[in-house]
C-alpha positions as a Markdown table, in Angstrom:
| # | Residue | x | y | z |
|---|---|---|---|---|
| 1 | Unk | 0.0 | 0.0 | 0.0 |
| 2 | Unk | 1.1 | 3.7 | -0.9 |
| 3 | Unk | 0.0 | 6.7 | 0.8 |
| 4 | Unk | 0.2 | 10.3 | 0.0 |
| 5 | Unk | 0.6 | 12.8 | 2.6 |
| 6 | Unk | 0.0 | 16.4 | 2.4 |
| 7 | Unk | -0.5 | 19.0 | 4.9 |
| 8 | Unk | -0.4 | 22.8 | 4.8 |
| 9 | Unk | 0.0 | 24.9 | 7.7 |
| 10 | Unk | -2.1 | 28.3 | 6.3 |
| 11 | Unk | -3.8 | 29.1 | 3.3 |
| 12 | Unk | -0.8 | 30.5 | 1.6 |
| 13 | Unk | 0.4 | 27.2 | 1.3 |
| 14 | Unk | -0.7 | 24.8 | -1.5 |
| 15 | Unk | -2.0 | 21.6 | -1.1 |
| 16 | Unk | -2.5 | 21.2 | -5.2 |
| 17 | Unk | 0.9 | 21.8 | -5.6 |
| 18 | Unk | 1.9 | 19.3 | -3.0 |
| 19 | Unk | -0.6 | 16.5 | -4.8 |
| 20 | Unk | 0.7 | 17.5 | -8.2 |
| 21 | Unk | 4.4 | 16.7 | -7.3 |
| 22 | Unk | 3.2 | 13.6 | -5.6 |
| 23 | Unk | 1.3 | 12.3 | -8.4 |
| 24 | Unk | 4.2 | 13.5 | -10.9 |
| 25 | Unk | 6.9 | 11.8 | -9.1 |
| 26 | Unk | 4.6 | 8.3 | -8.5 |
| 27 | Unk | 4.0 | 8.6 | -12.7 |
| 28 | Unk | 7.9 | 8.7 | -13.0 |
| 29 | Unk | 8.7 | 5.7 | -10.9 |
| 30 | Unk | 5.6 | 3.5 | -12.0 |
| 31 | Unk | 4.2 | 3.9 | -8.8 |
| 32 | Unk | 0.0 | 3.8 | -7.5 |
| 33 | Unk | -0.4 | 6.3 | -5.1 |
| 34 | Unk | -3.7 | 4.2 | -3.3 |
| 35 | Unk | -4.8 | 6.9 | -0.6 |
| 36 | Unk | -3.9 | 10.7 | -0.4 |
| 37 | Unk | -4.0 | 12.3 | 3.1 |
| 38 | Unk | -4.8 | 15.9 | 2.7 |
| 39 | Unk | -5.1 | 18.4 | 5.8 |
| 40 | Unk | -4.7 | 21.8 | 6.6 |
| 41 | Unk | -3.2 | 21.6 | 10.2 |
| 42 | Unk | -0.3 | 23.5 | 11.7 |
| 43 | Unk | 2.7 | 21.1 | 13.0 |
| 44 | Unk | 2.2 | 22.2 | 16.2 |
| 45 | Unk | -1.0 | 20.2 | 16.6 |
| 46 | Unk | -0.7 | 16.5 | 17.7 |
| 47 | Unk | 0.6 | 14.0 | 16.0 |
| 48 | Unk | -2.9 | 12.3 | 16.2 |
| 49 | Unk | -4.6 | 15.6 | 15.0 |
| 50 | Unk | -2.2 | 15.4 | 12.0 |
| 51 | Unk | -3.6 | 12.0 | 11.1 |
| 52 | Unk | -0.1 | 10.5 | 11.7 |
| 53 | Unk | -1.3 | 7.5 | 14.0 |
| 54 | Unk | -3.8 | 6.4 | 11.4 |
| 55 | Unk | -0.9 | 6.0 | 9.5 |
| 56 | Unk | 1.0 | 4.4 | 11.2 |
| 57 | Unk | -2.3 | 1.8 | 11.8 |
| 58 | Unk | -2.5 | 1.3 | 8.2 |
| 59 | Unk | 0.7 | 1.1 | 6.6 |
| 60 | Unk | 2.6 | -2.4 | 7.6 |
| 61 | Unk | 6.1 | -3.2 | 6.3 |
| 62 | Unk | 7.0 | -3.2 | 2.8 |
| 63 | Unk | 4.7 | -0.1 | 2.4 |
| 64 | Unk | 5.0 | 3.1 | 1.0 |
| 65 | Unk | 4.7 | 6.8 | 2.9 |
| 66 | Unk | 5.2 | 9.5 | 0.2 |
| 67 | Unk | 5.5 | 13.6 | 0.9 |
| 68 | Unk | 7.1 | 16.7 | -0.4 |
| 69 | Unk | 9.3 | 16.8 | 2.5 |
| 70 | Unk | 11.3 | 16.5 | 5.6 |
| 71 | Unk | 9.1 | 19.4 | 6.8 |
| 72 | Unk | 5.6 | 18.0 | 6.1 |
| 73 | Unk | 6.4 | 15.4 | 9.1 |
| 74 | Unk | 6.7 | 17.8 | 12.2 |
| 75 | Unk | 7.7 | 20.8 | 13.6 |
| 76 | Unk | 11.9 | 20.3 | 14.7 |
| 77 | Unk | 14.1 | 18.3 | 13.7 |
| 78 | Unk | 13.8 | 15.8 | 17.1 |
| 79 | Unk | 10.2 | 14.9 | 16.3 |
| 80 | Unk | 10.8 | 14.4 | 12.9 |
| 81 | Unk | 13.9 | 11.9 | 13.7 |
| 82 | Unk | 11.4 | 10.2 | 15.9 |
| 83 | Unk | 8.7 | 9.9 | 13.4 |
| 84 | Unk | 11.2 | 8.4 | 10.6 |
| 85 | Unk | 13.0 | 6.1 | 13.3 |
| 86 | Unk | 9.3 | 4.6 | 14.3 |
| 87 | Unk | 8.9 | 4.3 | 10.5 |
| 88 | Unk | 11.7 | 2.2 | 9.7 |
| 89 | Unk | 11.0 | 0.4 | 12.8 |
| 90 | Unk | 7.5 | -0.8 | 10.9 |
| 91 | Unk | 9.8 | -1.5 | 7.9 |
| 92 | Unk | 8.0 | 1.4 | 6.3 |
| 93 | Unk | 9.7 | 3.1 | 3.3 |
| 94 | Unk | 9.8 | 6.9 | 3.1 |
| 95 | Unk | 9.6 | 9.3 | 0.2 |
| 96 | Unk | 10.8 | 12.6 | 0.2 |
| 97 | Unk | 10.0 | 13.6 | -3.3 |
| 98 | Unk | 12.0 | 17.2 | -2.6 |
| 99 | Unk | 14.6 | 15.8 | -1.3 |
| 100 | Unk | 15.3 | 12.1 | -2.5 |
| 101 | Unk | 18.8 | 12.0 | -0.7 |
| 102 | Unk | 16.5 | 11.4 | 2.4 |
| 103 | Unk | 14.3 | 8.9 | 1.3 |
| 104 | Unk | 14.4 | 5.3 | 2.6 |
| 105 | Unk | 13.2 | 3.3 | -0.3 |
| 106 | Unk | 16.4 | 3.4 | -2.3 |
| 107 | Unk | 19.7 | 3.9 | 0.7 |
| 108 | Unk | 18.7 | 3.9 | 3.9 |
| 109 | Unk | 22.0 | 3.8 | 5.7 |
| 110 | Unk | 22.7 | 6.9 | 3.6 |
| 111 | Unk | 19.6 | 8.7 | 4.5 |
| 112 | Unk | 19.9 | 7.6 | 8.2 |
| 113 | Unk | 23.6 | 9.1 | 8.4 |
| 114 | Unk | 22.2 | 12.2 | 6.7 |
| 115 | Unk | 19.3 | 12.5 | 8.9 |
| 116 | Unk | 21.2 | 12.4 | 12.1 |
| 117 | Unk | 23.6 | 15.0 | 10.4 |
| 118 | Unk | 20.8 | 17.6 | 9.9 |
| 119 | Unk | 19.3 | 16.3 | 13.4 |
| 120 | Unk | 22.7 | 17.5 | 15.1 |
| 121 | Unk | 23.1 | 20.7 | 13.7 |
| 122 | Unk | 20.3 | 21.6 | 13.6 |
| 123 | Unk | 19.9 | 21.3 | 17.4 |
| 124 | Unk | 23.2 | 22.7 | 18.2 |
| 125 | Unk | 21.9 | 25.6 | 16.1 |
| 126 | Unk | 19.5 | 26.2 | 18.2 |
| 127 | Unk | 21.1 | 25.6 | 21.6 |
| 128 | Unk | 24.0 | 28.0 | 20.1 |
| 129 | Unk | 21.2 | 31.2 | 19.4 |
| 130 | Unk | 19.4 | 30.2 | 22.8 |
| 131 | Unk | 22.6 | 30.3 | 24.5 |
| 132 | Unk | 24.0 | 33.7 | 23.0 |
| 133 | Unk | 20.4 | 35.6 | 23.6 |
| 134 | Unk | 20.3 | 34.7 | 27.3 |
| 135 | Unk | 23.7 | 36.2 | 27.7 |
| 136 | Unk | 22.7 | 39.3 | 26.0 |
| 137 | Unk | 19.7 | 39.5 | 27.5 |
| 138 | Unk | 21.6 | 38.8 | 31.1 |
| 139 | Unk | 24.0 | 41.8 | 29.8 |
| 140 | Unk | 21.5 | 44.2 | 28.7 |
| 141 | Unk | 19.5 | 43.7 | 32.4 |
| 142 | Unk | 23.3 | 44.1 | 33.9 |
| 143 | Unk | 23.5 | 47.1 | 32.0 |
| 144 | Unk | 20.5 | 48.8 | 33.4 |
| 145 | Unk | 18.2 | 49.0 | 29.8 |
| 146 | Unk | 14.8 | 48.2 | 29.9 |
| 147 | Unk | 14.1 | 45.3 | 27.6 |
| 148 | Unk | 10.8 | 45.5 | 25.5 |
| 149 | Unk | 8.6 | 47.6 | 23.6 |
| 150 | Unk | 7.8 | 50.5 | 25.4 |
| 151 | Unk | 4.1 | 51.7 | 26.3 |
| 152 | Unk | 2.2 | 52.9 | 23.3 |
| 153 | Unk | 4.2 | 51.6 | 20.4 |
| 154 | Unk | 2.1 | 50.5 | 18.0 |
| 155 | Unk | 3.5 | 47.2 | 15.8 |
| 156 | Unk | 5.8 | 47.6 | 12.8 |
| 157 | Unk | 6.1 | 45.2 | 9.8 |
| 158 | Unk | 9.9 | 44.3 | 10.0 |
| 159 | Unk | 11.9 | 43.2 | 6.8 |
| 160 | Unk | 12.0 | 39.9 | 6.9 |
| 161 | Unk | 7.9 | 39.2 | 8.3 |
| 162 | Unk | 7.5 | 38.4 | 4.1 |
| 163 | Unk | 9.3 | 35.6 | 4.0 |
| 164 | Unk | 8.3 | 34.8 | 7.7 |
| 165 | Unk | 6.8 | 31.4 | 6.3 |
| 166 | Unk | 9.9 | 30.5 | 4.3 |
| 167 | Unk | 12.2 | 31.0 | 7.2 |
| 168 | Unk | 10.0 | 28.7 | 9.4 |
| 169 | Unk | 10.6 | 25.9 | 6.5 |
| 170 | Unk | 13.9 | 26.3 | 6.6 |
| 171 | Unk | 14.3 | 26.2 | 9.9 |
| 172 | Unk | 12.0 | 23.1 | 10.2 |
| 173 | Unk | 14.2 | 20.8 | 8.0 |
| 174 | Unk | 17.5 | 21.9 | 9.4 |
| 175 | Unk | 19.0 | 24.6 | 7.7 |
| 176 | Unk | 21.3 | 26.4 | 9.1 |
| 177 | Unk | 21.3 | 30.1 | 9.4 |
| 178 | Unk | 23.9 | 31.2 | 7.4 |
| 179 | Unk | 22.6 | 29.2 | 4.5 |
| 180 | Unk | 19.2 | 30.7 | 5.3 |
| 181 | Unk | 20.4 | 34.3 | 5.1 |
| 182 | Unk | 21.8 | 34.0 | 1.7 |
| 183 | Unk | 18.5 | 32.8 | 0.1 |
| 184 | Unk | 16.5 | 35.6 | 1.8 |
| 185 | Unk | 19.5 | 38.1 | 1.1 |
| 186 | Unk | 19.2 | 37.0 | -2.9 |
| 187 | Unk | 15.2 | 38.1 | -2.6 |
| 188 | Unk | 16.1 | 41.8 | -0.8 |
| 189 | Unk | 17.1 | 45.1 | -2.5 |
| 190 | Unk | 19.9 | 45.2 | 0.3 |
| 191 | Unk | 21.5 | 42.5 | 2.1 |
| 192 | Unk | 20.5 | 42.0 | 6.1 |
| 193 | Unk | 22.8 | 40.3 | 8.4 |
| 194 | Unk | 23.1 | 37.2 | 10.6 |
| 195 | Unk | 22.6 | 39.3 | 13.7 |
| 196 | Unk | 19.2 | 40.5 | 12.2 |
| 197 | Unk | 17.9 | 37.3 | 10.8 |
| 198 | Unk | 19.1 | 35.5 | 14.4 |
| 199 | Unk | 17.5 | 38.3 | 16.2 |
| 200 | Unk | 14.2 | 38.0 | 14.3 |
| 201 | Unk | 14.2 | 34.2 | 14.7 |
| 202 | Unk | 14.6 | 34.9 | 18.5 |
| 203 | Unk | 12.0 | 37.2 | 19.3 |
| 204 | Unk | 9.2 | 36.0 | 17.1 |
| 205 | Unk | 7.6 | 33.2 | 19.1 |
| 206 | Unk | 6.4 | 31.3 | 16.1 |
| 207 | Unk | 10.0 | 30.6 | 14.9 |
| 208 | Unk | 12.0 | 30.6 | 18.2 |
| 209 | Unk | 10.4 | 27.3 | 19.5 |
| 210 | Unk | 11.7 | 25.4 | 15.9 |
């Protein structure tokens, strides 16, 4: 049995896209796609809310899980290692159809190693930015400024709240921040730097917990 997962987070993302490269990549490889999953869910939600456990109750091994993504699967990297370990586990085969160096169905020790490589840096990533804002934030209070907006400032759209979306994939699967910053900085008029991308990533509360 093959299965089709898609899920979109907001309605800016498309789930006809998702279905199209599904289907394109399944015509490629000879491949019957039996049941599409299709659900507009954010990652944060359970993993029974995102139909995941009814998944996992009707594929068996020697079956087929097909998505976009690394991203489509969870929120940060740890769940997502998780998910793909329980997978395997099943002897369930996984198609990334974005990135195929990840897929199980051809090389799984190669898209094991990989996977733990994007799981480790992407957490030391992130323990790395949470690490350096406490100790600016410890400086600042040391300094004697007063940290947050002050009374009566009304919200500003910052530079990067555009590709808000775009950063949160990246983040999702792994990227690291330098990489990130040179996409985003190919899309601007003039280049921003890692401090503002890190900082932005920090304070937004949607991003930070990736």
């Amino acid at each position: 049995m093959i299965i089709g997962y898609i899920r979109v987070s907001t309605e800016q993302q498309s789930m006809k896209n998702q279905k199209h490269k599904l289907l394109e990549y399944a015509q490629i490889n000879k491949l019957v796609i039996d049941e599409f999953i299709e659900l507009e869910i954010s990652s944060k939600k359970s993993q029974k809310d995102r139909l995941l456990d009814n998944i996992f109750e009707k594929l068996t091994n020697g079956d087929i899980f097909i998505c976009t993504e690394l991203s489509r699967l969870g929120r940060n990297m740890l769940e997502i290692l998780n998910l793909i370990e329980k997978f395997n586990e099943l002897g369930i085969k996984l198609i990334f159809t974005n990135q195929p160096e990840l897929s199980t169905n051809k090389n799984e020790a190669l898209s094991s190693l990989l996977l733990a490589i994007y799981g480790y840096f992407a957490q030391t990533e992130r323990e790395i930015i949470s690490e350096r804002t406490k100790q600016g934030l410890a400086a600042a209070r040391a300094s004697g400024k007063i940290l947050g907006r002050p009374k009566g400032v009304k919200n500003k759209v910052r530079i990067l709240d555009p590709f808000k979306e775009e950063i949160k994939k990246y983040l999702e699967i792994g990227l690291m921040q330098t990489n990130i910053l040179k996409l985003i900085n190919s899309k601007l008029e003039k280049d921003i730097s890692l401090t503002t991308l890190r900082y932005f990533i920090s304070t937004d509360t949607d991003l930070k917990i990736i």
